[in-house]
C-alpha positions in Angstrom: 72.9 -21.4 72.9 74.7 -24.9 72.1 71.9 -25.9 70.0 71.7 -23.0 67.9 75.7 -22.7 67.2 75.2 -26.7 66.6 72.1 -26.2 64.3 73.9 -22.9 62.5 77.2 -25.0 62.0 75.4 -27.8 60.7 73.4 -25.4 57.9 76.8 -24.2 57.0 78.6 -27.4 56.0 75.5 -28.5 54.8 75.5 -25.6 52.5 79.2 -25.9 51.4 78.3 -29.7 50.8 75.5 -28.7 48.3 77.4 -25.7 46.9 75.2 -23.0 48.4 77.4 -21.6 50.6 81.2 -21.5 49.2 84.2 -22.6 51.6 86.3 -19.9 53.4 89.6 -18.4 50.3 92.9 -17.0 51.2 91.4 -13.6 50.8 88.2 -13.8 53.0 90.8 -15.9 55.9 93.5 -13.5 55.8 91.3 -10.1 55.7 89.2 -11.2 58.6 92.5 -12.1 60.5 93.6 -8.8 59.8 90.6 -7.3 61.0 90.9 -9.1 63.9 94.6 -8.1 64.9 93.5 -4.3 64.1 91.1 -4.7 66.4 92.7 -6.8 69.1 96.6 -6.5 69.0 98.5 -3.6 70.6 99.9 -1.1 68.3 103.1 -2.7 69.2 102.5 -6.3 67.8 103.9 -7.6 65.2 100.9 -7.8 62.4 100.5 -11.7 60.7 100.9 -10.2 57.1 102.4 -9.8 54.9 104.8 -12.9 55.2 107.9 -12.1 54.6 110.1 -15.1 53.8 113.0 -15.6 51.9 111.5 -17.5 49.4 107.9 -16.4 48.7 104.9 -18.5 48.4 101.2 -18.1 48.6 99.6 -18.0 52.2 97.4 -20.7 53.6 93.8 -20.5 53.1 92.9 -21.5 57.2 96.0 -20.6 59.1 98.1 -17.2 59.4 102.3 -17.7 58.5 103.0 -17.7 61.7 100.9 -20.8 62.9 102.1 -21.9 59.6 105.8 -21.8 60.9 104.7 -23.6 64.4 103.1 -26.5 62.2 106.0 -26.5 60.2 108.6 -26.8 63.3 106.6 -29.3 64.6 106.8 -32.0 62.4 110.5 -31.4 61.8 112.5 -34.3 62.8 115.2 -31.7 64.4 111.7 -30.7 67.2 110.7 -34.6 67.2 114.7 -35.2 68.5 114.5 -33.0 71.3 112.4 -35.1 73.7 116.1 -37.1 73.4 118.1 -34.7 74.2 119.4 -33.6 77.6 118.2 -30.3 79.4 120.9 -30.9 82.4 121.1 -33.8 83.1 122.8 -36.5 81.1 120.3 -40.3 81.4 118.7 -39.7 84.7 117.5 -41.8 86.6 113.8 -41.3 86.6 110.6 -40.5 83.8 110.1 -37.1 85.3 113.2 -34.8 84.6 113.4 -32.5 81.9 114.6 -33.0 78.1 114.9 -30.5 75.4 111.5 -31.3 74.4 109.3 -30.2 77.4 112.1 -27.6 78.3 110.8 -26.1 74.7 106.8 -26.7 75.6 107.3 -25.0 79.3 108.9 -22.2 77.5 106.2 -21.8 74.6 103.2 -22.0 77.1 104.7 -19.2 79.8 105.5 -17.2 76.8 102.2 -17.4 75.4 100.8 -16.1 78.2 102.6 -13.1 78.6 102.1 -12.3 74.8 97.6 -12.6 75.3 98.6 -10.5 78.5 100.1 -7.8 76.6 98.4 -8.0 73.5 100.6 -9.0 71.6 101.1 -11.9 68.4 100.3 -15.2 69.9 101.0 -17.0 67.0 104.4 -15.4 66.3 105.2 -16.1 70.1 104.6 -19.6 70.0 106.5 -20.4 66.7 109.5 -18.5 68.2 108.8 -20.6 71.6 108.8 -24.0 69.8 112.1 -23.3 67.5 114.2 -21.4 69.6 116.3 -24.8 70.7 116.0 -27.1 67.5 119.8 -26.3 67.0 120.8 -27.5 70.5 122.9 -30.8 70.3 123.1 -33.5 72.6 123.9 -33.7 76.3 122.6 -29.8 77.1 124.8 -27.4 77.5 127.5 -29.1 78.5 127.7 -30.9 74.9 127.3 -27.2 73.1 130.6 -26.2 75.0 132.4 -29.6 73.6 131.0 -29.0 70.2 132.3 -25.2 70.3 135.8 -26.0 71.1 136.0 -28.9 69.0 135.5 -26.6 66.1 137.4 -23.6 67.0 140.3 -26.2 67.5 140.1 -28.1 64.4 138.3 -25.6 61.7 139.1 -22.3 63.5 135.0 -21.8 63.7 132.8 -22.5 67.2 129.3 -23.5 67.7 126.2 -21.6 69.0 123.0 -23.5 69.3 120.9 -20.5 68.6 123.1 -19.9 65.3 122.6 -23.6 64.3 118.8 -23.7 65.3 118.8 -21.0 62.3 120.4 -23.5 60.4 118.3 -26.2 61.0 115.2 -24.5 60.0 116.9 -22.6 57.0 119.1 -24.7 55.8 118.7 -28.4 57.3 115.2 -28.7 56.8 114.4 -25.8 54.5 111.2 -24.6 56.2 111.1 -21.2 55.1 110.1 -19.7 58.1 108.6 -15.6 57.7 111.4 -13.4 59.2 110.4 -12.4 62.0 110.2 -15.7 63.6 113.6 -16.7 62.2 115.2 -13.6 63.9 112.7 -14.5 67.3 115.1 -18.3 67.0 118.4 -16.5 66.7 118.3 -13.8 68.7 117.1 -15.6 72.0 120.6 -16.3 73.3 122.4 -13.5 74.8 125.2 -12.2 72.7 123.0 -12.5 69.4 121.4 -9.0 69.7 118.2 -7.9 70.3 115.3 -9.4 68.6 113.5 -7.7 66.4 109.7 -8.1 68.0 108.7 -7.9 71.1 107.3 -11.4 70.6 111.2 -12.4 70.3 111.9 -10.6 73.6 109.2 -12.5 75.4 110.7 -15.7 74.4 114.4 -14.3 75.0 113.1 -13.7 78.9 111.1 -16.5 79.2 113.2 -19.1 78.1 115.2 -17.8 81.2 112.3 -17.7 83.7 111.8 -21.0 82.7 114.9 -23.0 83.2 115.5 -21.1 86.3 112.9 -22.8 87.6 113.0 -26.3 85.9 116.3 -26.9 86.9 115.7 -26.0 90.2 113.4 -28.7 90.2 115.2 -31.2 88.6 118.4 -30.5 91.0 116.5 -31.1 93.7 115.0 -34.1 92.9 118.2 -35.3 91.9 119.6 -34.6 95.2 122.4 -32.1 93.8 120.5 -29.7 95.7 118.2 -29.6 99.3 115.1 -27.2 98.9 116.7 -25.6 101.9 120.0 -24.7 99.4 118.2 -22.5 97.8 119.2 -18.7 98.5 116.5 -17.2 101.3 116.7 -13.8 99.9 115.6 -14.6 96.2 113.1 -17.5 97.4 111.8 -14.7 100.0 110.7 -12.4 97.0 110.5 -14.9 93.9 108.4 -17.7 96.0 109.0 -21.0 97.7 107.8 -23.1 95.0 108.4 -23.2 91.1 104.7 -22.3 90.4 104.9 -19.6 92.6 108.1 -18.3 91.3 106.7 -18.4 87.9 103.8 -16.7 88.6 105.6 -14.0 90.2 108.2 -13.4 87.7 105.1 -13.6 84.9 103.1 -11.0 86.9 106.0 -8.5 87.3 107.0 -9.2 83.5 103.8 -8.0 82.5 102.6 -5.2 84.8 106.4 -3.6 84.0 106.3 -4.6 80.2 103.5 -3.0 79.8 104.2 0.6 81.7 106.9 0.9 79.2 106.0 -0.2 75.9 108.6 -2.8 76.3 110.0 -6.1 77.6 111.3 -4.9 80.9 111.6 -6.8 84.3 111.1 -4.8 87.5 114.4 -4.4 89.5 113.7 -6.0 92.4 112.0 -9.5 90.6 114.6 -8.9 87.8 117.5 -8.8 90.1 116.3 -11.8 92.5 116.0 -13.5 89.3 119.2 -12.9 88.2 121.0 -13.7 91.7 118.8 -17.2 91.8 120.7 -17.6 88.0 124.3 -17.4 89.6 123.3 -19.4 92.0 122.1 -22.3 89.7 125.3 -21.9 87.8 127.8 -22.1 90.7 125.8 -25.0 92.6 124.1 -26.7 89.6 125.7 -26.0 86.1 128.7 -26.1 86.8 128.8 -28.0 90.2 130.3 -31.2 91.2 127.7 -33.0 89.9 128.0 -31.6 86.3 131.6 -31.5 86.5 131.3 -35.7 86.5 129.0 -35.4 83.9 131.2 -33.3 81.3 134.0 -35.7 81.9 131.7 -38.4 80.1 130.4 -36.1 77.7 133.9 -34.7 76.2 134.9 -38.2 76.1 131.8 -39.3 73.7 131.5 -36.2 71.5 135.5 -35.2 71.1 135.9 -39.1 70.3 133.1 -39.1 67.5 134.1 -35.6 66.4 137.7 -36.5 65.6 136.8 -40.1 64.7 134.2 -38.7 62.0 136.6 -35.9 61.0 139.1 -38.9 60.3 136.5 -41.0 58.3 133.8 -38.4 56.7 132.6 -41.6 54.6 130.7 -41.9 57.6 128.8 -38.6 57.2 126.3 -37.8 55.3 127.4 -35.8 51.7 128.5 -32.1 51.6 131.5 -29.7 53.0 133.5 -29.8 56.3 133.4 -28.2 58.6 129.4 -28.5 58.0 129.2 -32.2 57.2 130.6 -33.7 60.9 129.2 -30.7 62.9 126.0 -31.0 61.6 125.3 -34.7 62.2 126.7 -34.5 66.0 124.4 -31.4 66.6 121.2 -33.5 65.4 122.3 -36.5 67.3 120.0 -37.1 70.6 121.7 -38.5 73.3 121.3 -42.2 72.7 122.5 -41.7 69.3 125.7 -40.5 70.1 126.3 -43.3 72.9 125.5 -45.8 70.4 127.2 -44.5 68.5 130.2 -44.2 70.5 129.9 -47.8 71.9 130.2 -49.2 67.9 133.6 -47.2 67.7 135.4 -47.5 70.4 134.1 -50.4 72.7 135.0 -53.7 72.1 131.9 -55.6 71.2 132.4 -58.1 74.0 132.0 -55.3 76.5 129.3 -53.5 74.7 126.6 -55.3 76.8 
């Protein structure tokens, strides 16, 4: 069977190297993709076309918009930045915690899995999965609260990473993304409203399932927390490992999701999930540990923020309050230290 795909394949480019056979248009690509999802996707999917962006331009001849968008995300600089950019913790010590970066890949890859479960737009799942966090700025959460009342104190305007990761891919780096994934990237973060897909709910949830359980990981092998911390209850239904956790959060996302036509947890899993959460923010996020940790973070990004507010020369062109918050969202971590350090220690004690 290897031999005759091999020998077929090889009478095909042969053909289209001749001019017998001519190569795949945008037509023939985009009708047999269509044919495909008809045939394939749940009634409930979002369908691959027509693209709807706000600025319209022709569709590629080998890819649908919505892998378009993922190719497009990915060779932004703002996706490149993230594997510099904190998850939790703030320059650990150690190659295997988490950054921005493979927080975004865990997230992607669980979510693609429930979409092919379900039946639903792969492609649109995955381009919401790899943009939701492009927005976030450096130092994790932690460095999105500095950032937010920064602003609100000086310009009477906050900061929401999910708002800016909009930004980044509207505005920033102009990648006319189709619609539904740009609402899929805004709409992840409570408080933003529902998304408009269920591919967007997947990632909303799954971004979620996912920390949940990196963090647990990371915590531990930090030492903020013993495996034995963790609540016996929740670890009892959810699993003793992160694997296992996942897998059991991903099973009960699915089998529910798909009773109801919806995104929907089960209440048990759903509710374990949710009590592991709290848990995680009174132990972990906002614990002793991190407490330390957004000492040294207010001091780096309030001291650039007011030092770039006082000397916008500095900044790259355009309108405050956009110029400075801007260039301290896209900073990684090491970026903002350095440039911290330049400013405000002497260069005798920079070393």
């Amino acid at each position: 069977m290897c031999a005759d795909f091999a020998q077929s394949a090889g009478d095909v480019l042969g053909g289209v190297r001749m001019g017998r056979v001519s190569a795949p248009t945008v037509s023939d690509f985009a009708s047999a993709q269509q044919e495909r999802e008809a045939a394939w996707l749940s009634p409930l999917a979002a369908r691959s076309y027509p693209a709807v962006r706000e600025r319209a331009e022709a569709d590629a001849p080998l890819r649908t918009p919505f892998q378009r968008d993922r190719d497009r995300i990915v060779h932004s600089k703002a996706f490149r930045r993230l594997k510099h950019k904190t998850q939790v913790f703030v320059s650990p010590e150690g190659d295997h915690f988490r950054t921005r970066l493979t927080h975004t890949l865990e997230v992607t890859g669980i979510s693609r899995t429930v979409a092919r479960a379900l039946r639903l737009n792969e492609d649109l799942t995955e381009a919401i999965g790899l943009g939701h966090d492009v927005g976030h700025p450096p130092f994790g959460h932690i460095g999105e609260d500095v950032l937010d009342r920064a602003g609100r104190e000086r310009f009477g305007r906050g900061f929401r990473h999910n708002e800016h990761s909009l930004r980044v891919v509207s505005v920033l780096e102009g990648l006319n993304l189709t619609e539904p994934v740009r609402d899929g990237i805004l709409r992840h973060s409570s408080g933003a409203g529902e998304p408009a897909t269920l591919e967007g709910k997947i990632v909303r949830l799954v971004d979620r399932i996912a920390y949940i359980n990196h963090d647990i990981d990371d915590a531990v092998r930090a030492g903020v927390l013993l495996a034995t911390d963790l609540p016996a209850r929740e670890i009892a239904i959810l699993g003793p490992t992160g694997p296992a956790r996942i897998d059991t959060l991903v099973n009960d996302l699915v089998s529910h999701s798909e009773a109801a036509g919806d995104i929907v947890q089960g209440e048990e899993i759903g509710r374990a999930m949710y009590s592991l959460r709290s848990f995680m923010f009174e132990r972990v996020y906002l614990g002793p540990a991190q407490r330390e940790q957004a000492k040294r973070v207010e001091r780096v990004l309030r001291g650039l923020f007011d030092w770039y507010c006082e000397h916008p020369d500095e900044l790259p062109p355009g309108e405050m309050p956009d110029r400075v918050i801007d260039y301290l969202a896209g900073m990684t971590d090491r970026f903002a230290i350095r440039a911290w350090s330049e400013r405000f220690v002497p260069s005798g004690l920079a070393a």
